[in-house]
C-alpha positions in Angstrom: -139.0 233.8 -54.5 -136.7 234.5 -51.2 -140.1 234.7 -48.9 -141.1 231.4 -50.3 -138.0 229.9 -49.6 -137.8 231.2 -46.1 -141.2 230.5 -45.5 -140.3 226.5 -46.1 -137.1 226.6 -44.2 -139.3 227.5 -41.3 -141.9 225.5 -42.1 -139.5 222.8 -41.7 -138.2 223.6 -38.9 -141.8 223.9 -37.0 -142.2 219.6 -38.8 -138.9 219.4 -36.5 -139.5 221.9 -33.4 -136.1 223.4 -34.5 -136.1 226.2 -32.4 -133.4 228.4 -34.3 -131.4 227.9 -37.7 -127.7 230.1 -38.0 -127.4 230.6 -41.6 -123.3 231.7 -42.9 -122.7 230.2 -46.2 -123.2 232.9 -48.8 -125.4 230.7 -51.0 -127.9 229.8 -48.8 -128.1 233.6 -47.4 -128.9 234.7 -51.1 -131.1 231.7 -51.3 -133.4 232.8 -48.4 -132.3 236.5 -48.0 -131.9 237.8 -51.7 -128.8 239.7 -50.2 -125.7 238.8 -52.5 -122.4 240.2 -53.1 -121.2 241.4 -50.1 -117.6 240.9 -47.9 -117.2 237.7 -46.0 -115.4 235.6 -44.4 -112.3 236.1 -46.8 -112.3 239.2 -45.4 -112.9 238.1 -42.2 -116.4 240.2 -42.3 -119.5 237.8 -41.0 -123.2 238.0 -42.4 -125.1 235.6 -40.5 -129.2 234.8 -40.9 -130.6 233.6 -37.9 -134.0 232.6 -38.4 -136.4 231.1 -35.6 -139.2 228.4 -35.7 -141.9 231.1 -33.9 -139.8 234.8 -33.8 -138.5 237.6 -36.0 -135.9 236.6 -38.1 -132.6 238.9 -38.1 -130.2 239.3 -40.6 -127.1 240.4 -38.9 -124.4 242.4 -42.0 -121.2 244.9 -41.7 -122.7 248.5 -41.7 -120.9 249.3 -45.1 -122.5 246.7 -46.8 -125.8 247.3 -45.4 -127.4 249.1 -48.4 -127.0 245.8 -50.5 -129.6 244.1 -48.5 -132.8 243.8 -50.9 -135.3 246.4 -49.5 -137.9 243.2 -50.5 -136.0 241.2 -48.4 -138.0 238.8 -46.3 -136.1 239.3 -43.6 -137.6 240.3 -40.2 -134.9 242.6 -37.9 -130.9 243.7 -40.3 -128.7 244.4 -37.6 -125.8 246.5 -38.6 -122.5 245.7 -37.0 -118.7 248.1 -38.0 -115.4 247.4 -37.6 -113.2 247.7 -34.1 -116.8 249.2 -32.6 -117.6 247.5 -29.6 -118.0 243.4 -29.9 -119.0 243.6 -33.4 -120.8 240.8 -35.3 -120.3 239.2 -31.4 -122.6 241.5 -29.7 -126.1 240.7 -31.5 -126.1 236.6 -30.8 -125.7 236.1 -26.8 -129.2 237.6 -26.6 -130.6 235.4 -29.4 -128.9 232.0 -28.8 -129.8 232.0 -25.5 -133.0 232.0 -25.7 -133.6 228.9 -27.6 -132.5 224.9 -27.0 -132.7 223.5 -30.1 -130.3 224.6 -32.4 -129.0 223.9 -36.0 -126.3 225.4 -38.4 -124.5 224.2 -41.7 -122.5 222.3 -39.8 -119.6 221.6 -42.9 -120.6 225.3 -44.6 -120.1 227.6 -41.2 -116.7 229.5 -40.7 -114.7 228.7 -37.8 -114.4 231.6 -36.4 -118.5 232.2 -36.5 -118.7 228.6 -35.6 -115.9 228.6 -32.3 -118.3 232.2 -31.0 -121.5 229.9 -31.2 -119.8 226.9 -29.2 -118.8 229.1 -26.4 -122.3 230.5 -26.6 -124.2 227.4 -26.2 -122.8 225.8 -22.9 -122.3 222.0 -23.8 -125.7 222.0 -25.7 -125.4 220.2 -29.1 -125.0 222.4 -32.4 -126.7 220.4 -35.0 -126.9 219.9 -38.7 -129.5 221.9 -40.7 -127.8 221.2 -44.1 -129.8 217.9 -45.0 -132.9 220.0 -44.7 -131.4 223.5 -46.7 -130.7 220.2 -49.2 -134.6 219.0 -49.4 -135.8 222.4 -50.1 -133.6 223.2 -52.3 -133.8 220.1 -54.9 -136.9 220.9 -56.2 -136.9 224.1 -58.1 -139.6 226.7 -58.4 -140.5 228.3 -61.8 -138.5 230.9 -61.1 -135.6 229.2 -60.4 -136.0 226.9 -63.5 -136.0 230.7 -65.6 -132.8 231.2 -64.4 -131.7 228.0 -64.9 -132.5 228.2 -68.5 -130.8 231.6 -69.0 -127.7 230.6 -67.2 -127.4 227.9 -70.3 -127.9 230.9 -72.6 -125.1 232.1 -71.2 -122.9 229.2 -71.0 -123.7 228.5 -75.1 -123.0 232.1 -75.4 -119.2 231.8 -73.6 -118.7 228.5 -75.6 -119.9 230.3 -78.7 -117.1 232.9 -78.0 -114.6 230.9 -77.4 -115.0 228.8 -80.5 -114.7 231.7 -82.5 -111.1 232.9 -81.4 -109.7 229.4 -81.2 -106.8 229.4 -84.0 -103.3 228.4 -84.5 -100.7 230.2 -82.2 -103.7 231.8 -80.4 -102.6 232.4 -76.9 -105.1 230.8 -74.1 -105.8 233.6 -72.0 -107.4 235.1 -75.5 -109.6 232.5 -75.4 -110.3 232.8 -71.7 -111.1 236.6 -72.1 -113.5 235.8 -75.3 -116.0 233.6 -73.2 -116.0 236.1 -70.3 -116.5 238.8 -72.7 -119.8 236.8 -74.8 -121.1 235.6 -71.5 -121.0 238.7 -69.8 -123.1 240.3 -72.5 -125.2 237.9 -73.0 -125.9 237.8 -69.0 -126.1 242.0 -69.6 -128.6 241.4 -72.3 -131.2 238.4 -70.2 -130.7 240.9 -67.2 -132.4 244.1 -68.9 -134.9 242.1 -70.4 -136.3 239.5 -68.1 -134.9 240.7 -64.4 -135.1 244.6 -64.8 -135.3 244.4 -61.0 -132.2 242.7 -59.9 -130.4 246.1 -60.1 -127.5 245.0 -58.1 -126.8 241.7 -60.0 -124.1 242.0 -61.7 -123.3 239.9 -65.3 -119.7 240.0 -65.5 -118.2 236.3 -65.4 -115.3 236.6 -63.7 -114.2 233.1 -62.5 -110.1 232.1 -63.5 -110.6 229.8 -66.3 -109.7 226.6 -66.9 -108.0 225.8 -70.1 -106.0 223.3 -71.3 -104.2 222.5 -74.6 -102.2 220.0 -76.6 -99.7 218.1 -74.4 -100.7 219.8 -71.3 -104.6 218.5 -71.8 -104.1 215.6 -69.0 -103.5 219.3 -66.3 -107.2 219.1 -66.2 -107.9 222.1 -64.6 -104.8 224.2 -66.0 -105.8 227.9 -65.8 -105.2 229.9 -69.4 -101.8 231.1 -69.3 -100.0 232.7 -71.9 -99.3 229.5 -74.2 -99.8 229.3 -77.5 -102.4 226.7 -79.0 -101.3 225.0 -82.0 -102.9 223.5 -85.4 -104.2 219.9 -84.5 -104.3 220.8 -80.5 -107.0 219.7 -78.5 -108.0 222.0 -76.5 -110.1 221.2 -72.8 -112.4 224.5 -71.8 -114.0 223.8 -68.5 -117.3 225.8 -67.7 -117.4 225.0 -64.1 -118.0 228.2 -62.0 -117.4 230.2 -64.6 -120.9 229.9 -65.8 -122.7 231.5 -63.4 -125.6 233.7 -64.0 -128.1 235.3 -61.4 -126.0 233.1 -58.6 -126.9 230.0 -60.5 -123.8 227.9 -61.6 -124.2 225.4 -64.6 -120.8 222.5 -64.8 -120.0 221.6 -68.0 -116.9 221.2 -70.6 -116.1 221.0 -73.9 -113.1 220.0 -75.9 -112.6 221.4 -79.4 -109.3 220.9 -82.0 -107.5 223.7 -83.6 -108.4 223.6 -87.7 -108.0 219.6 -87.4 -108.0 216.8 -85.9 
């Protein structure tokens, strides 16, 4: 799935003579990389993807997460980079960048700091946008993709599933939070042995802060469960949005359910 996805980004690019594309944003790496899971930018820890038009591709990663790279990874060159040794994540792109003209990043998506290095790499030439095309590619969905897609709403019945069958009077909201984490995740545990026994590293614990709100507080839209009390007759608002999540694909939706009546 990751090769094929690659192999259209740069098959793209080649339509456009896009000489290089710098890929940051942790979705798309996982979308042409398979490598998932790892430190970022919250902790101030780059992975970049920079993948030419007509040269090796090179994944560049923190040493100490190194060993999460997918050993199928279509991924050309994995440089390794550490922290306080020499110019770290710095030191592998003056010798790439320079060699090309035409070059694109996720313009919105890319972290300042990564973003600032590249500016002062390129000498006044333009940085442009390579989002719209990472968008085209990844609208239409490949059979594999659509498997997932169909297991991730296993899940998410699963997590509503869970959470219906806690809801009660003076039930406090975080209960219910911790119910759908605890039916999604194993249902997610239960699709992953059986139909991905490869994806070793994916983990199927949902663990997103959920959004929960109840009887006069429903209006707080996206209230996180807190220790409150639902009551008989509340309604109560679960929103599914980022918490269901399974094999990196996130479904949105919500429900609202009453408590005993309405």
């Amino acid at each position: 799935m990751f090769k094929n996805n690659l192999d259209k980004l740069i098959e793209k690019m080649k339509e456009k003579n896009i000489d290089l594309t710098v890929i940051t944003d942790d979705d798309s790496l996982y979308y042409f990389t398979g490598y998932h899971d790892f430190l970022h930018m919250d902790f101030n820890r780059p992975t970049i993807l920079l993948v030419s038009k007509d040269d090796a591709s090179t994944l560049i990663t923190p040493l100490l997460d190194v060993l999460l790279v997918p050993e199928d990874t279509p991924v050309d060159k994995i440089e390794t980079w550490n922290d306080g040794i020499g110019d770290e994540w710095r030191e592998f792109l003056p010798k790439i960048i320079n060699k090309y003209n035409k070059i694109f990043c996720e313009k919105y998506k890319i972290n300042a700091t990564v973003n600032n290095y590249l500016h002062e790499l390129m000498n006044d030439k333009p940085l442009h946008n390579i989002t719209p095309i990472v968008s085209e590619i990844r609208m239409i969905k490949s059979d594999e993709e659509l498997k997932i897609a169909r297991h991730t709403g296993e899940v998410a019945m699963a997590m509503m599933e869970g959470a219906k069958s806690v809801i009660g009077n003076n039930v406090p909201e975080f209960e219910i939070a911790l119910a759908q984490s605890q039916a999604g995740t194993r249902k997610a545990a239960e699709l992953l042995q059986s139909h991905y026994p490869k994806s070793i590293n994916m983990s199927p614990n949902i663990h997103f802060l959920s959004a929960i709100s109840s009887g006069k507080d429903l209006p707080k839209t996206h209230h996180r469960a807190s220790t409150k009390l639902v009551k008989k007759g509340d309604p109560i608002f679960l929103c599914y949005c980022g918490s269901a999540n399974f094999h990196r694909f996130k479904l949105g939706f919500d429900r609202i359910f009453w408590v005993e009546e309405i």
